[in-house]
PDB file with SEQRES, HELIX, SHEET and CRYST1 records, atoms N, CA, C and O in Angstrom:
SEQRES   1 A   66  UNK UNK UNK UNK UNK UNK UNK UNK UNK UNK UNK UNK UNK          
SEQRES   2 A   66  UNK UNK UNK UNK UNK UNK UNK UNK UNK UNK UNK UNK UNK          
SEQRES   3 A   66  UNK UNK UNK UNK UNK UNK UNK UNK UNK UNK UNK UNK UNK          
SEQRES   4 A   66  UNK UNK UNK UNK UNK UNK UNK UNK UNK UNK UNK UNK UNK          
SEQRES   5 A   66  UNK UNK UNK UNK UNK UNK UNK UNK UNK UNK UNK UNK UNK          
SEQRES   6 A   66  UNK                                                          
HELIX    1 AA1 UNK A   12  UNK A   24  1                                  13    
HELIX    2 AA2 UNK A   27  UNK A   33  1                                   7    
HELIX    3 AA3 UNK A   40  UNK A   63  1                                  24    
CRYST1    1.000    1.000    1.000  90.00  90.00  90.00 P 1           1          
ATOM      1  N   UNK A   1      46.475  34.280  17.876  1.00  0.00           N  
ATOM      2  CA  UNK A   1      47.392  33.634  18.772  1.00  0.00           C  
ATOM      3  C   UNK A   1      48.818  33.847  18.256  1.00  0.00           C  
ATOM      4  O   UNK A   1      49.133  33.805  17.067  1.00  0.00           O  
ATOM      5  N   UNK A   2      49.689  34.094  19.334  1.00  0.00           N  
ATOM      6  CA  UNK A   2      51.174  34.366  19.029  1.00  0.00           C  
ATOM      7  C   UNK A   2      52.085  32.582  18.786  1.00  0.00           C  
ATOM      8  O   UNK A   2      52.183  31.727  19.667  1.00  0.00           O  
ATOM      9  N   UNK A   3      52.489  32.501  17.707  1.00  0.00           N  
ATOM     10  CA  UNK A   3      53.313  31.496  17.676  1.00  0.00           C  
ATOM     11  C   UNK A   3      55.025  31.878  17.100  1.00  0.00           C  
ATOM     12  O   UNK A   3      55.262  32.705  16.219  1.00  0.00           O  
ATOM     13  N   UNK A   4      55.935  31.173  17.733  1.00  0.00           N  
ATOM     14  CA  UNK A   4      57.333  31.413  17.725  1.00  0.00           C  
ATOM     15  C   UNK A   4      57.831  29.846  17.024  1.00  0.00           C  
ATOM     16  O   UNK A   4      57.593  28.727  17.480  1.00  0.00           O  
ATOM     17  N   UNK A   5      58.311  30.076  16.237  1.00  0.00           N  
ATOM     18  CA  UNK A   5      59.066  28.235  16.167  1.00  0.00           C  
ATOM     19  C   UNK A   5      60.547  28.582  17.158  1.00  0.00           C  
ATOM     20  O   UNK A   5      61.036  29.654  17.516  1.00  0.00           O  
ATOM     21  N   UNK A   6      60.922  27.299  17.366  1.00  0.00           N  
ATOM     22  CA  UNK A   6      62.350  27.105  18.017  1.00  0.00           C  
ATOM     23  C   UNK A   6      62.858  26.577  17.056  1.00  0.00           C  
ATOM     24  O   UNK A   6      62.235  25.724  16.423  1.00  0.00           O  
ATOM     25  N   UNK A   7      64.371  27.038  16.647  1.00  0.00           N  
ATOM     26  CA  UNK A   7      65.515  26.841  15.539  1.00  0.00           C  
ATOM     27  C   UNK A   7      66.694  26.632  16.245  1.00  0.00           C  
ATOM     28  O   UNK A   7      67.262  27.358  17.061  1.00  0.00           O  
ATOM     29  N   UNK A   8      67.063  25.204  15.680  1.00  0.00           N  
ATOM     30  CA  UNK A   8      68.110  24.628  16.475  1.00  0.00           C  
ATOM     31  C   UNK A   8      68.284  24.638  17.930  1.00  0.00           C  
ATOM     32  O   UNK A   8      69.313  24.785  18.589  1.00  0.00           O  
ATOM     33  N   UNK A   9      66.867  24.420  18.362  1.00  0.00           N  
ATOM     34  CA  UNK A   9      67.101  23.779  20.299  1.00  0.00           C  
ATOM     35  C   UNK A   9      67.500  25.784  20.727  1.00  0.00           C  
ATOM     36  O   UNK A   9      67.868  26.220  21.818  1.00  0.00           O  
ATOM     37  N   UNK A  10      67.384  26.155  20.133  1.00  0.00           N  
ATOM     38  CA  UNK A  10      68.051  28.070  20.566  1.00  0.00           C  
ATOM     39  C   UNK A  10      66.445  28.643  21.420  1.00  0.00           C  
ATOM     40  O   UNK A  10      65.609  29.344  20.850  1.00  0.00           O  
ATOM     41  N   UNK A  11      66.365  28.313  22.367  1.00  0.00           N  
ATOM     42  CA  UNK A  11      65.028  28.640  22.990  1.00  0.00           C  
ATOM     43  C   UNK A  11      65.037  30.335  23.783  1.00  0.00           C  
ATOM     44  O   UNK A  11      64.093  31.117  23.900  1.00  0.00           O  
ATOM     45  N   UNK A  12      66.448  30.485  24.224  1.00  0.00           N  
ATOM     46  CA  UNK A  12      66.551  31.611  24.598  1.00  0.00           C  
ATOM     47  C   UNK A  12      66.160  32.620  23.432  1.00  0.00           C  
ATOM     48  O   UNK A  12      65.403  33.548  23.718  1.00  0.00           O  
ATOM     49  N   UNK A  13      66.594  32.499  22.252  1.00  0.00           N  
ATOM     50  CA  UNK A  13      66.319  33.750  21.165  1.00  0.00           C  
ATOM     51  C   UNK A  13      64.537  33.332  20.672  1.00  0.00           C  
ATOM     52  O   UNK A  13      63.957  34.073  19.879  1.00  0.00           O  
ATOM     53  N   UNK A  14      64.146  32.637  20.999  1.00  0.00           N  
ATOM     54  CA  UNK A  14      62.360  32.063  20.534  1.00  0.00           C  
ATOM     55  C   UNK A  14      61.660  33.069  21.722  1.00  0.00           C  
ATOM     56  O   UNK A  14      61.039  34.119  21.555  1.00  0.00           O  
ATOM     57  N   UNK A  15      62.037  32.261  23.143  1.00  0.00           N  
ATOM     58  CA  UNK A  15      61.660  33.404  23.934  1.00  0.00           C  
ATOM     59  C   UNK A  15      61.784  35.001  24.088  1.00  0.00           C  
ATOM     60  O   UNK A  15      61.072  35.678  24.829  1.00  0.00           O  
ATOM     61  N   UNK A  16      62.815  35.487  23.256  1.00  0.00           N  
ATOM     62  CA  UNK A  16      62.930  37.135  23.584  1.00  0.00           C  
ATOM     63  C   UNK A  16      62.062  37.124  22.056  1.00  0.00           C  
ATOM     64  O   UNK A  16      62.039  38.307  21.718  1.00  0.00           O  
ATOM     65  N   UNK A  17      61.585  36.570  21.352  1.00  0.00           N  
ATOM     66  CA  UNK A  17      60.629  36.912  20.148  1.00  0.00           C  
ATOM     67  C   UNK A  17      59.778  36.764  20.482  1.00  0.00           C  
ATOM     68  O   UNK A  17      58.832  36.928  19.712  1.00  0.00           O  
ATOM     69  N   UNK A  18      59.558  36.392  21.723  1.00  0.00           N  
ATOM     70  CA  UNK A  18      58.139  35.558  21.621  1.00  0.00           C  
ATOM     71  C   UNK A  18      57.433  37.168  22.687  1.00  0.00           C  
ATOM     72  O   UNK A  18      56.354  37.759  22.645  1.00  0.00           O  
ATOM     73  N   UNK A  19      58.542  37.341  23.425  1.00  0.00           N  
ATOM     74  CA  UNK A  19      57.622  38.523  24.382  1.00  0.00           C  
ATOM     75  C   UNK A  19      57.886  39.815  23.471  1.00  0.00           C  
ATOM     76  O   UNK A  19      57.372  40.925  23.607  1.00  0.00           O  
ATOM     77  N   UNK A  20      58.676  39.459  22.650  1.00  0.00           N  
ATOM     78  CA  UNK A  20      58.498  41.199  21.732  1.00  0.00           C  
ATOM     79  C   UNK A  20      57.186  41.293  21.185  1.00  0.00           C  
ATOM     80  O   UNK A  20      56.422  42.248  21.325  1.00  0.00           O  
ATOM     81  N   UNK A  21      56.946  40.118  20.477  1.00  0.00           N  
ATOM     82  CA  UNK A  21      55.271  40.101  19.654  1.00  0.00           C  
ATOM     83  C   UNK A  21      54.916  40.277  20.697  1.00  0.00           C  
ATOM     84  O   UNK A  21      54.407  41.397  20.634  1.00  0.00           O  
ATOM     85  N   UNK A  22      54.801  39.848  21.906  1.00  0.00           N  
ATOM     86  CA  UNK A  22      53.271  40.272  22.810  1.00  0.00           C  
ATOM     87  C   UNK A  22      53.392  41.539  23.230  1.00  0.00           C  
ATOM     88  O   UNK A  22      52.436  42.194  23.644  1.00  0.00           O  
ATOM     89  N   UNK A  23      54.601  41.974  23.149  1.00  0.00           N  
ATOM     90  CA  UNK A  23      54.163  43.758  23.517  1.00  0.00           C  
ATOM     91  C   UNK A  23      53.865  44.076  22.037  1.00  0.00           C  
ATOM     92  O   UNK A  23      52.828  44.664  21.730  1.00  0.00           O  
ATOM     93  N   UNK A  24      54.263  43.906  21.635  1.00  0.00           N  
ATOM     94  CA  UNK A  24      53.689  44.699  20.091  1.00  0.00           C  
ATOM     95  C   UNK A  24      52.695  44.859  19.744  1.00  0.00           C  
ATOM     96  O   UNK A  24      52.228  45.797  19.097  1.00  0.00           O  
ATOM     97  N   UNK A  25      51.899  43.283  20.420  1.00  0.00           N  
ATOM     98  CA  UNK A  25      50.662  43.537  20.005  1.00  0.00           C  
ATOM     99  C   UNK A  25      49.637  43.979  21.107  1.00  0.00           C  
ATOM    100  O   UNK A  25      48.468  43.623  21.258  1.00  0.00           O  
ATOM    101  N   UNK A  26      50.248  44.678  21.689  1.00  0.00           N  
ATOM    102  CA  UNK A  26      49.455  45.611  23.370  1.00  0.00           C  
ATOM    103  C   UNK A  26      48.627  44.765  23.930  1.00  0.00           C  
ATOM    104  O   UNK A  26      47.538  45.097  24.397  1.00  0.00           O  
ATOM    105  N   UNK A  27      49.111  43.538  23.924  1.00  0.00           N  
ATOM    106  CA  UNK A  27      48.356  42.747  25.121  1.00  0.00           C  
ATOM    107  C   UNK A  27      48.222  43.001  26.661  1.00  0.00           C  
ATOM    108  O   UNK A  27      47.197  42.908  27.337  1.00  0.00           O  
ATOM    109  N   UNK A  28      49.796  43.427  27.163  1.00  0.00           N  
ATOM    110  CA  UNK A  28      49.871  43.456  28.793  1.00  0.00           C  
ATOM    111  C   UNK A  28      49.216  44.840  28.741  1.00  0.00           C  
ATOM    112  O   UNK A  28      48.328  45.008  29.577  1.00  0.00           O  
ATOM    113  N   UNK A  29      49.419  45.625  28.112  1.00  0.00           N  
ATOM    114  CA  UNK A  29      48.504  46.928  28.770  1.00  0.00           C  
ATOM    115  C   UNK A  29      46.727  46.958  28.499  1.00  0.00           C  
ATOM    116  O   UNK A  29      45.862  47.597  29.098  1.00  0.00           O  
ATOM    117  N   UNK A  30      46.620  46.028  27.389  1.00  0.00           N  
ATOM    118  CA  UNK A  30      45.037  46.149  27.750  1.00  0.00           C  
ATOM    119  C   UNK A  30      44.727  45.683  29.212  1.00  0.00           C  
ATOM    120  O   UNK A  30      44.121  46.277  30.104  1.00  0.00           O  
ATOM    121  N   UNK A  31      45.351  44.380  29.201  1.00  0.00           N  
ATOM    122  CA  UNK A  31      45.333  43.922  30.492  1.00  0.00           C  
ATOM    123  C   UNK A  31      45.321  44.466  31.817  1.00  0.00           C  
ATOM    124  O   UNK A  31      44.661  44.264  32.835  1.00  0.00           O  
ATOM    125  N   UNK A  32      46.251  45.210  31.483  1.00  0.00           N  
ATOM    126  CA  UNK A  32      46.477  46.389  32.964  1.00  0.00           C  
ATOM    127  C   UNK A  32      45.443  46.952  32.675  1.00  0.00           C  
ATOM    128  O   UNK A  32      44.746  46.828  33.681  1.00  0.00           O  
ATOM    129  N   UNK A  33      44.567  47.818  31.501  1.00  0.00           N  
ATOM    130  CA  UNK A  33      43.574  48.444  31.992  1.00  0.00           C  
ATOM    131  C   UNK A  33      42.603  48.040  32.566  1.00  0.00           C  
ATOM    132  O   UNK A  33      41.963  48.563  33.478  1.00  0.00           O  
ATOM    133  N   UNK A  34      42.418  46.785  31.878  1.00  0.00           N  
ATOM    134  CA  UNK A  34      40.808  46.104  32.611  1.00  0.00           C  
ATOM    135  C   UNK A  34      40.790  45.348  33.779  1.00  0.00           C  
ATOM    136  O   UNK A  34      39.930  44.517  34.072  1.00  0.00           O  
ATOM    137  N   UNK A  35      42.054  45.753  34.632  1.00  0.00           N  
ATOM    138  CA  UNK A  35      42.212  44.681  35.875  1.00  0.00           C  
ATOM    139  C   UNK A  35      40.830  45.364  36.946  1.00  0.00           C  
ATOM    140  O   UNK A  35      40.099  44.816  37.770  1.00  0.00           O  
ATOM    141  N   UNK A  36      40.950  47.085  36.348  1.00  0.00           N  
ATOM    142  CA  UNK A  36      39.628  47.826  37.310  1.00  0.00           C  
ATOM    143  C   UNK A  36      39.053  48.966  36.454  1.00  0.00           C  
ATOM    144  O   UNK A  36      39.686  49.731  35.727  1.00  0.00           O  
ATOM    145  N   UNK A  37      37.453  48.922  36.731  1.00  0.00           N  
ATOM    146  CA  UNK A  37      36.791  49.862  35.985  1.00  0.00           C  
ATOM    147  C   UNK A  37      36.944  51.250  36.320  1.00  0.00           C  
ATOM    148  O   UNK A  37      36.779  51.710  37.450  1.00  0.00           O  
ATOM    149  N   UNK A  38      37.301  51.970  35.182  1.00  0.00           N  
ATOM    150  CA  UNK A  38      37.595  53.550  35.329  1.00  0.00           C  
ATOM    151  C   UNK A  38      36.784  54.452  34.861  1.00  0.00           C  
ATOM    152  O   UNK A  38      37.088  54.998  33.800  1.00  0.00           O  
ATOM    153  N   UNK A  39      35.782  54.752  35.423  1.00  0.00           N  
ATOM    154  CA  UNK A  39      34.524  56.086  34.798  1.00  0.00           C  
ATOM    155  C   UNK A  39      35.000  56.929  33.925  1.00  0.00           C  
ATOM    156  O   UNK A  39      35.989  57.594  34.232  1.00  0.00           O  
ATOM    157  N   UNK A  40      34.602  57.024  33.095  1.00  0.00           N  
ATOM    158  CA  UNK A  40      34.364  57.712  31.779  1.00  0.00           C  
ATOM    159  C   UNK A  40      35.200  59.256  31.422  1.00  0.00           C  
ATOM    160  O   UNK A  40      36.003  59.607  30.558  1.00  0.00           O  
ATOM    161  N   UNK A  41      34.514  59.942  32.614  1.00  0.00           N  
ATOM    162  CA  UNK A  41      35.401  61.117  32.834  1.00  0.00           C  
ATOM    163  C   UNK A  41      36.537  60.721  33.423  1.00  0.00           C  
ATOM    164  O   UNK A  41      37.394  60.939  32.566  1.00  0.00           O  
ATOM    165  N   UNK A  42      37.071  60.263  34.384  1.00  0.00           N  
ATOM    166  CA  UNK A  42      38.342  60.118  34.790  1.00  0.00           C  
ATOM    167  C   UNK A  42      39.170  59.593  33.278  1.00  0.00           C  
ATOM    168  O   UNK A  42      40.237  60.169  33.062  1.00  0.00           O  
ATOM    169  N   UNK A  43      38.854  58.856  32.557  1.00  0.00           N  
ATOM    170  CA  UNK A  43      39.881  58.348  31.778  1.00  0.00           C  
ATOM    171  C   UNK A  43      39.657  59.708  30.456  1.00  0.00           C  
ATOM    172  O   UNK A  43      40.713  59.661  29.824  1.00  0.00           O  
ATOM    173  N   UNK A  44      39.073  60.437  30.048  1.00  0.00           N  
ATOM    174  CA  UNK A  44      39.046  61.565  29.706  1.00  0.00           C  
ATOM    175  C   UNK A  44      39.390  62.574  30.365  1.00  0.00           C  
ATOM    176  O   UNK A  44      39.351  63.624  29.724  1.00  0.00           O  
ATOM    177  N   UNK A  45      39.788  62.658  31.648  1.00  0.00           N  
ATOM    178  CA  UNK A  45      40.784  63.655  32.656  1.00  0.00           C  
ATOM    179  C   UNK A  45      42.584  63.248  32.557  1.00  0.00           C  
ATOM    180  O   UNK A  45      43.557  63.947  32.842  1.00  0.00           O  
ATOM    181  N   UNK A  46      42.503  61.869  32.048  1.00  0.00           N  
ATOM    182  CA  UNK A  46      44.289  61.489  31.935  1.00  0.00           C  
ATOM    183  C   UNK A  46      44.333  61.457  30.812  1.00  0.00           C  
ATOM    184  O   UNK A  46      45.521  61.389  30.497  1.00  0.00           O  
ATOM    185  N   UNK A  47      43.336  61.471  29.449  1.00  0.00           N  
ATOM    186  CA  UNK A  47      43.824  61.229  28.227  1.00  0.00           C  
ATOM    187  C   UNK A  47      44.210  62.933  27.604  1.00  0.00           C  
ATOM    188  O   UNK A  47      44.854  63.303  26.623  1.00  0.00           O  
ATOM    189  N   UNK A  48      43.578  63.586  28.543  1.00  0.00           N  
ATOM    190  CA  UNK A  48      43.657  64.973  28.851  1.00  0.00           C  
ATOM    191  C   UNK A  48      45.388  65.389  28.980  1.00  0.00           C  
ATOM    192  O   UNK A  48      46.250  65.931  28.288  1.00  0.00           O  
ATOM    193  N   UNK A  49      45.260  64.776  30.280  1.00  0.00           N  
ATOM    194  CA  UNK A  49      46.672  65.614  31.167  1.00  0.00           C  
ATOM    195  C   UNK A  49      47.533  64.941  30.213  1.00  0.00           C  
ATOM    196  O   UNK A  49      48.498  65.634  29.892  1.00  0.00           O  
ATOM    197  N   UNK A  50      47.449  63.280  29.414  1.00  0.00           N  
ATOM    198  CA  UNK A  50      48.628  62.696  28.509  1.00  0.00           C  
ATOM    199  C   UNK A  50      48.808  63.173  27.648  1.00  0.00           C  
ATOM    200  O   UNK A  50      49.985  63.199  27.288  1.00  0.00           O  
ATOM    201  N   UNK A  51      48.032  63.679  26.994  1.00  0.00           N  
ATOM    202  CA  UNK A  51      48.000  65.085  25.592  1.00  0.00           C  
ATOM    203  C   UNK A  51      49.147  66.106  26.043  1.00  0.00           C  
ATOM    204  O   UNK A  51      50.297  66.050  25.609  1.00  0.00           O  
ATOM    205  N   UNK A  52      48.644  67.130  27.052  1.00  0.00           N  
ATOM    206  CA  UNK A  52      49.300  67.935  27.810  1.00  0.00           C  
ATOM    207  C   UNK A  52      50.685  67.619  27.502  1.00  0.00           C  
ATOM    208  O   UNK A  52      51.509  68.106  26.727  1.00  0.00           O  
ATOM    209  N   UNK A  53      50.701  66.486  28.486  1.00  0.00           N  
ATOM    210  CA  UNK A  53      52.276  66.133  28.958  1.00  0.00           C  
ATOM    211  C   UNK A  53      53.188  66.231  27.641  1.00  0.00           C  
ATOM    212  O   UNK A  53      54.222  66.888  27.522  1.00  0.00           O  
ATOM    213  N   UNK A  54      52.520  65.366  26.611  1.00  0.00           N  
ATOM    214  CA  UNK A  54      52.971  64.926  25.452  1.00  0.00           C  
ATOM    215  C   UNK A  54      53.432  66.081  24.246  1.00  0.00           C  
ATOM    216  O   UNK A  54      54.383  66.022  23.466  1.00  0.00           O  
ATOM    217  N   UNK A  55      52.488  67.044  24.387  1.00  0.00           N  
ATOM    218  CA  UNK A  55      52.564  68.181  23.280  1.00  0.00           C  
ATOM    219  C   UNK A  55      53.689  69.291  24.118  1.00  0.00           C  
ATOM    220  O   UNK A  55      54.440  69.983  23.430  1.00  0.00           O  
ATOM    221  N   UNK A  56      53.713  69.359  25.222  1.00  0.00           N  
ATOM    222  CA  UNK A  56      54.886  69.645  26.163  1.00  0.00           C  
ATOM    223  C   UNK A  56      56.360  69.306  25.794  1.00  0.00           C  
ATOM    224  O   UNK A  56      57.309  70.058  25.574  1.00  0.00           O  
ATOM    225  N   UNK A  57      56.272  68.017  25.792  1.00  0.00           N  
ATOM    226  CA  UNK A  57      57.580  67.333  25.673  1.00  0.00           C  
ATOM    227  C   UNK A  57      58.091  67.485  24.007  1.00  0.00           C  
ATOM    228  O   UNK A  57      59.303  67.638  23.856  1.00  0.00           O  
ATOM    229  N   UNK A  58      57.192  67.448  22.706  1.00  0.00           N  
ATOM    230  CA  UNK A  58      57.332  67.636  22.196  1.00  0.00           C  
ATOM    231  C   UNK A  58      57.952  68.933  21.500  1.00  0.00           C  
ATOM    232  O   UNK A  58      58.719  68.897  20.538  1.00  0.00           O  
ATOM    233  N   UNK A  59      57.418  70.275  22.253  1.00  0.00           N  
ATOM    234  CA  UNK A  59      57.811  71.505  22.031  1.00  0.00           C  
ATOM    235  C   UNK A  59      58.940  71.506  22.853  1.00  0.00           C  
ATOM    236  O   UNK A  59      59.861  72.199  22.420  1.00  0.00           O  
ATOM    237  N   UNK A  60      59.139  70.938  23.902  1.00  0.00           N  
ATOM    238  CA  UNK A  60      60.470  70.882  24.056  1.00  0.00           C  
ATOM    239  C   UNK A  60      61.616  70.574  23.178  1.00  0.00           C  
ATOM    240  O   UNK A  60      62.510  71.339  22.815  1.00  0.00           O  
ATOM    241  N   UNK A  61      61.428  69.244  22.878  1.00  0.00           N  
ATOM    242  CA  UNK A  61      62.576  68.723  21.531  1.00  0.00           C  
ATOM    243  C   UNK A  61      62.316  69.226  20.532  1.00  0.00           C  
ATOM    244  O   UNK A  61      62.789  68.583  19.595  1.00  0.00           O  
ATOM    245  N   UNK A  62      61.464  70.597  20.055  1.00  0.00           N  
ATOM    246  CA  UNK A  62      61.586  71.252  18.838  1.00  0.00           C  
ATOM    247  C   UNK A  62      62.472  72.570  18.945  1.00  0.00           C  
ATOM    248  O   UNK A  62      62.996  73.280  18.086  1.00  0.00           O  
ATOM    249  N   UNK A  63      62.425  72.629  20.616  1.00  0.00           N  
ATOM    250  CA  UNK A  63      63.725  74.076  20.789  1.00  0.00           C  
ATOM    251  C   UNK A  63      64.692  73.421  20.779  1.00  0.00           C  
ATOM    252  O   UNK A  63      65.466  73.644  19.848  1.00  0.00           O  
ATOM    253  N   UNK A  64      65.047  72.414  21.718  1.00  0.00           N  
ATOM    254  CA  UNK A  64      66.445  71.587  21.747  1.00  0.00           C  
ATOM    255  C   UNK A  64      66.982  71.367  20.387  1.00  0.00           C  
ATOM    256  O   UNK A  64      68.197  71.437  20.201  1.00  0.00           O  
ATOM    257  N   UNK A  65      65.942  71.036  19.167  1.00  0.00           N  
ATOM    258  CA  UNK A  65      66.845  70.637  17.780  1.00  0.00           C  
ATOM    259  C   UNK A  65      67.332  71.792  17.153  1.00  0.00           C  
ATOM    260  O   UNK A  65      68.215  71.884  16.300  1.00  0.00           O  
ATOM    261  N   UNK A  66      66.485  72.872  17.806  1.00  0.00           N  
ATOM    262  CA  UNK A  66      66.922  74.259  16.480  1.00  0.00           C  
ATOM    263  C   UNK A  66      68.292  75.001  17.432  1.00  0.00           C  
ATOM    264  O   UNK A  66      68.911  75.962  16.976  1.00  0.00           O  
TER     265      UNK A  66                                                      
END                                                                             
């Protein structure tokens, strides 16, 4: 469980800590995944094309630096 203390009544800066830990700790996107079931191959067809995309983008910013 995520806990934040509040310091000096300052609730605005508790709250922007409080949603950084929960992305940090990949809560909303598990969430998004399991809102619907995705067959096996399909999610091995995007972990696919995200590789792709990714090793793409990467060789890109290795010409851009040189």
């Amino acid at each position: 469980m995520i806990t934040v203390q509040v310091k000096n009544g300052n609730f605005d800066a508790a709250w922007k800590k409080f949603k950084q830990k929960v992305a940090k700790s990949g809560l909303p996107s598990e969430v998004k995944n399991k809102r619907e079931f995705i067959k096996p191959g399909v999610k091995k067809r995007n972990a696919k094309k995200e590789a792709i995309k990714n090793s793409r983008k990467a060789a890109k910013r290795e010409r851009n630096a040189v």
